[in-house]
Structures are given as structure tokens and as C-alpha cells.
Phi, psi and omega in degrees: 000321208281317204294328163325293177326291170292356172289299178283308175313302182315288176320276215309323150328271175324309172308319179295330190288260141054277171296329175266342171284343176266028174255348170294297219272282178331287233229347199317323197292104183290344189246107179349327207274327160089352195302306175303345182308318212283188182247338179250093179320119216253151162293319190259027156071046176277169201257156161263145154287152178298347200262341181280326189299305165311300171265010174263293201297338196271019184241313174304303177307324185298325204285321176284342164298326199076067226246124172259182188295322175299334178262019186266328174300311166289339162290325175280350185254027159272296181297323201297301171347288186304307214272011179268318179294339159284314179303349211239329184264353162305295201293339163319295197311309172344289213261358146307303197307324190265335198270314203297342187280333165246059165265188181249192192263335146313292193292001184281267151022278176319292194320313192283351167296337172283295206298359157300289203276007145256356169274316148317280164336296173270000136310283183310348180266326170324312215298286181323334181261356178281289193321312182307297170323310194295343207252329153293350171262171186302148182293346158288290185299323184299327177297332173316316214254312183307325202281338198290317187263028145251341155288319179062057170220094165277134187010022175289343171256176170299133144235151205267000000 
């Protein structure tokens, strides 16, 4: 019985687990805006986008997966994803940004529930082409893929 128990519960995990490192690695930033994200301070103190943000990590992950050619159809329907999901969190930040100076404190509240429930969303759209990705790579890439999203350090250190 028990070991039945842990049969199911284990895949469940894994999804759960799954969901949270890309919601670590994707979404970590509470504030839409992307701003603390970038690393490199612009002079003239302009904001990065989710869509920018979005393509500096899908250019660090590809070079530390090492994404081969049997694996580029599925590494592209990874990226089209990601970059629908920084489009969809530019236009929130937009219309926070036009909005936010006559909300309430209610309507702050509100505002940030959508933007939960659109982070929600796209972790589900995310999954299928990630898992899909994941499953095709090699086990040296899984290890790869494992340590990035518990870590958020693509390959700048050895993984052992």
C-alpha cells in the first residue's frame, strides 16, 4: 500500500517541484517591471522588459544545455512560449504602470491577483513544452537543466 502511495504521490511531486523551479528561474521578480532583474545597470536608468529579460535567460539556457539540432524543434516551441509569456507581462506592466497612480488599495490588491493568475496561466502553458524539451535531452543535459533551475547559474560554475 504504502509503496502504491509513493508511486503516485512521486510524479506529483515532480510536477510540483517542476513548477517551482520555473517559477524561481521565469517569475522570481515580484515586480513586473523586471526592473531588479537586469544585471547591468543602463545609464540612462531605463527599465528592461519581460521580453528582454526572457531573451537573455533563453540565450544562457540554450548555450548551457547545448541544444542539439534533433532537439531545436522542441527547444523552439519552448522559446515561442516563454517570449508570449514576457509579452503578456510587458502588457500588465503597461496598464499597471497607466493605471496605477489612481488605484486604491483594494484595486492594488485586485490588480495584483490578476497578475498571480496570469503567472499561474503561463506556468501551465509553459509545462508541456518544457517537459517535452526535458525529456529529450541527454542525461548530462538533464543534469544541466537540473542544477540551472535550482540554482539559476547557467554553466558559469563546473557541474559536478
Amino acid at each position: 500500500m504504502n509503496q502504491k502511495a509513493y508511486q503516485v504521490s512521486f510524479p506529483a511531486k515532480l510536477v510540483v517541484v517542476t513548477v517551482a523551479f520555473l517559477t524561481a528561474i521565469f517569475f522570481a521578480n515580484p515586480n513586473p517591471s523586471f526592473a531588479a532583474a537586469s544585471k547591468k545597470k543602463s545609464s540612462s536608468g531605463a527599465r528592461i522588459s519581460a521580453v528582454e529579460y526572457t531573451d537573455v535567460h533563453i540565450k544562457d539556457l540554450q548555450s548551457s544545455l547545448k541544444i542539439t539540432l534533433d532537439q531545436e524543434e522542441l527547444w523552439n516551441n519552448l522559446t515561442a512560449v516563454m517570449r508570449e509569456n514576457a509579452k503578456e507581462m510587458d502588457a500588465l506592466s503597461k496598464d499597471r504602470a497607466e493605471k496605477s497612480k489612481g488605484m486604491n488599495a483594494v484595486e492594488h490588491l485586485k490588480f495584483h491577483s490578476l497578475i498571480t493568475e496570469a503567472h499561474l496561466n503561463q506556468q501551465k502553458r509553459l509545462l508541456p513544452p518544457f517537459e517535452a524539451l526535458y525529456t529529450s535531452l541527454s542525461a548530462e543535459q538533464q543534469k544541466i537543466a537540473d542544477t540551472v533551475f535550482k540554482t539559476g547559474k547557467y554553466g558559469k560554475r563546473r557541474i559536478k
